[in-house]
C-alpha positions as CSV (number, residue, x, y, z in Angstrom):
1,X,8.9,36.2,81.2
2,X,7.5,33.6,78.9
3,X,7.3,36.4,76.1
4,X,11.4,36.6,76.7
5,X,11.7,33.1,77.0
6,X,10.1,32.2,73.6
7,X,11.3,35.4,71.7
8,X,13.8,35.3,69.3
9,X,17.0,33.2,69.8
10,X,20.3,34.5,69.7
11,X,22.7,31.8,68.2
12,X,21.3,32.6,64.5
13,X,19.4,29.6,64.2
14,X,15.9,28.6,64.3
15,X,15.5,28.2,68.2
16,X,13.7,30.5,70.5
17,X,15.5,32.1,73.3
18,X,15.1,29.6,75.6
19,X,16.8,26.4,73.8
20,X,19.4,28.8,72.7
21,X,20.0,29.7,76.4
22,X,19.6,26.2,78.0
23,X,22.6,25.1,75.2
24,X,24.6,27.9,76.5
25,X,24.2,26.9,79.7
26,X,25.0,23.3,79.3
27,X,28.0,24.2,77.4
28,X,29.2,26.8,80.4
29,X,28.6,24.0,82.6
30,X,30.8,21.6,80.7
31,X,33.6,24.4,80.7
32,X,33.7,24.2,84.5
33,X,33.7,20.2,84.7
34,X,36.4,20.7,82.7
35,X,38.2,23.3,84.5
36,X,37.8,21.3,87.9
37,X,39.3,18.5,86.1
38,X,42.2,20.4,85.1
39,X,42.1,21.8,88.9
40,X,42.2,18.6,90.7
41,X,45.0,17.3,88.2
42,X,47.0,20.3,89.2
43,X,46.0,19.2,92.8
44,X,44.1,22.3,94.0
45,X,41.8,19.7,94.9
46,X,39.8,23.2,97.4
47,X,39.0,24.7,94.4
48,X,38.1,21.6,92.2
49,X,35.5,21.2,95.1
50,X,34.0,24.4,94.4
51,X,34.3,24.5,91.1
52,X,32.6,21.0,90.5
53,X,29.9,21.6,93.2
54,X,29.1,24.6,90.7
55,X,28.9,22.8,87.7
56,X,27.0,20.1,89.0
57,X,24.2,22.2,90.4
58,X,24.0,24.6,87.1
59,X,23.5,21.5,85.3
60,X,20.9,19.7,87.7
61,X,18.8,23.1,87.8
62,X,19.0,23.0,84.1
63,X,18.3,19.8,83.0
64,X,15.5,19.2,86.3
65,X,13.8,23.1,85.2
66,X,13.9,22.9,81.2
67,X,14.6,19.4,79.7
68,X,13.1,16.5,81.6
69,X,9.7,18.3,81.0
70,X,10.9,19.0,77.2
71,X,11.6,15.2,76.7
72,X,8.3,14.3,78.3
73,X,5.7,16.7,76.4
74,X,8.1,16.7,72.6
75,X,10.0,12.8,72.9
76,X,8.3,10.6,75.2
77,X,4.9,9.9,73.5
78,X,6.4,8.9,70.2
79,X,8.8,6.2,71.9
80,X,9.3,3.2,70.4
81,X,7.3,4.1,67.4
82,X,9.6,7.4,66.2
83,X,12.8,6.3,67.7
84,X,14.5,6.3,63.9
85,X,12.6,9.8,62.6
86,X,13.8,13.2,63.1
87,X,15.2,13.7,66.4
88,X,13.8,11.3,68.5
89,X,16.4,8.9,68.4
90,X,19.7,11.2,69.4
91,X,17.5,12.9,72.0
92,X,16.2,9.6,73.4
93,X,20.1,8.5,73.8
94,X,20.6,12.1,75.1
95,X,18.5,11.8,77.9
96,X,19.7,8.4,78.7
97,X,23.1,9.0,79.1
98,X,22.6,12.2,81.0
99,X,20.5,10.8,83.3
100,X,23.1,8.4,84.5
101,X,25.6,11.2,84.1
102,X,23.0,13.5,86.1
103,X,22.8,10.7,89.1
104,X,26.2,9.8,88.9
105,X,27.8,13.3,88.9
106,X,25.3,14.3,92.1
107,X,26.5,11.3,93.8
108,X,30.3,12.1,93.5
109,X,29.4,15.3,94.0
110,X,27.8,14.8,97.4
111,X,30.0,12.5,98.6
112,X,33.3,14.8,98.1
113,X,31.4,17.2,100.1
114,X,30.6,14.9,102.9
115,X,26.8,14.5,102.3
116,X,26.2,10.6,101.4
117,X,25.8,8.3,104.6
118,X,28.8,6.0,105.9
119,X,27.6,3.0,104.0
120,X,27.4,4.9,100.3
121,X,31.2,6.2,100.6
122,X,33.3,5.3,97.9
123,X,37.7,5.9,98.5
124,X,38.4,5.3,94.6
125,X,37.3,9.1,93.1
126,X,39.1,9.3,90.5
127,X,37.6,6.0,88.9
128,X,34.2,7.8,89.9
129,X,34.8,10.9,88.5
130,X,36.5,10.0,85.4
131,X,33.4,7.8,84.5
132,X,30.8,11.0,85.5
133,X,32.5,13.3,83.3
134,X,32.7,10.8,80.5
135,X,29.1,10.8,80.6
136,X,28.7,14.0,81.2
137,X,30.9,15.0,77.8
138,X,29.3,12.7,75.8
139,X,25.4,13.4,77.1
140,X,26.9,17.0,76.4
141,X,28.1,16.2,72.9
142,X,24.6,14.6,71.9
143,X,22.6,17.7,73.4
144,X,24.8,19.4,71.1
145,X,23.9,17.0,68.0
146,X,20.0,17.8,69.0
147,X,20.1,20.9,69.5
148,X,21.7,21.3,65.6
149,X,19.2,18.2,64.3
150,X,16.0,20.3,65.7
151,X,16.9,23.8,65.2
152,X,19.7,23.7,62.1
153,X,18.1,21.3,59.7
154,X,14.5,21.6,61.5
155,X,14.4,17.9,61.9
């Protein structure tokens, strides 16, 4: 498996399988957070359910299983120090934002599906999950710049 994961990409840049995979994924993820969006402005609030409950656990397995340990063995040691070389800087904001985004989306998410106590409830969604995918898009959007700052210009 590791031999497949660190083999050859297959976006025709410089990254191995495995970053060009985890991007893809991210980027799937963000297509159905966006979808369910659409879904629960259409009001087929059911399926938006589903359909968010998916995205948000492609991207927790993701980012929990490939880039929290990433940021800890490639970003974490040269923080404060690098923050302005190479990538440091965009992926330290990265991880920042989707943290919250992370913990925010899973909270919204558990608590449209019944699973946060009484006293954690929340009545105003859409204030909550307009500010999750906000972060979401623009965690998204600067996984997007690393991913080109590390494995475009090798940064």
């Amino acid at each position: 498996m590791s031999a497949v994961l660190g083999g050859p990409g297959f976006l025709g840049t410089n990254a191995t399988f495995h970053p060009d995979a985890t991007l893809v994924l991210i980027l799937t993820s963000s297509v159905l957070f966006t979808i369910g969006w659409r879904l629960a402005v259409h009001k087929h609030y059911q399926v938006h359910r589903w359909v968010q409950t998916t995205a948000a656990f492609l991207n927790a397995v993701v980012v929990l299983s490939v880039m929290v340990s990433s940021f800890v063995n490639y970003i974490l040691s040269g923080i404060p120090g690098k923050l302005l070389e190479g990538s440091y800087g965009v992926t330290t904001v990265h991880a920042l934002v989707g943290a919250i985004g992370l913990m925010s989306g899973v909270f919204v998410d558990l608590r449209g599906n019944g699973l946060v106590p009484k006293g954690l409830r929340f009545s105003n969604y859409r204030r909550f999950m307009r500010t999750s995918y906000t972060l979401y898009m623009l965690a998204t959007l600067a996984g997007v710049v690393v991913y080109v700052v590390v494995y475009v210009f090798g940064k």
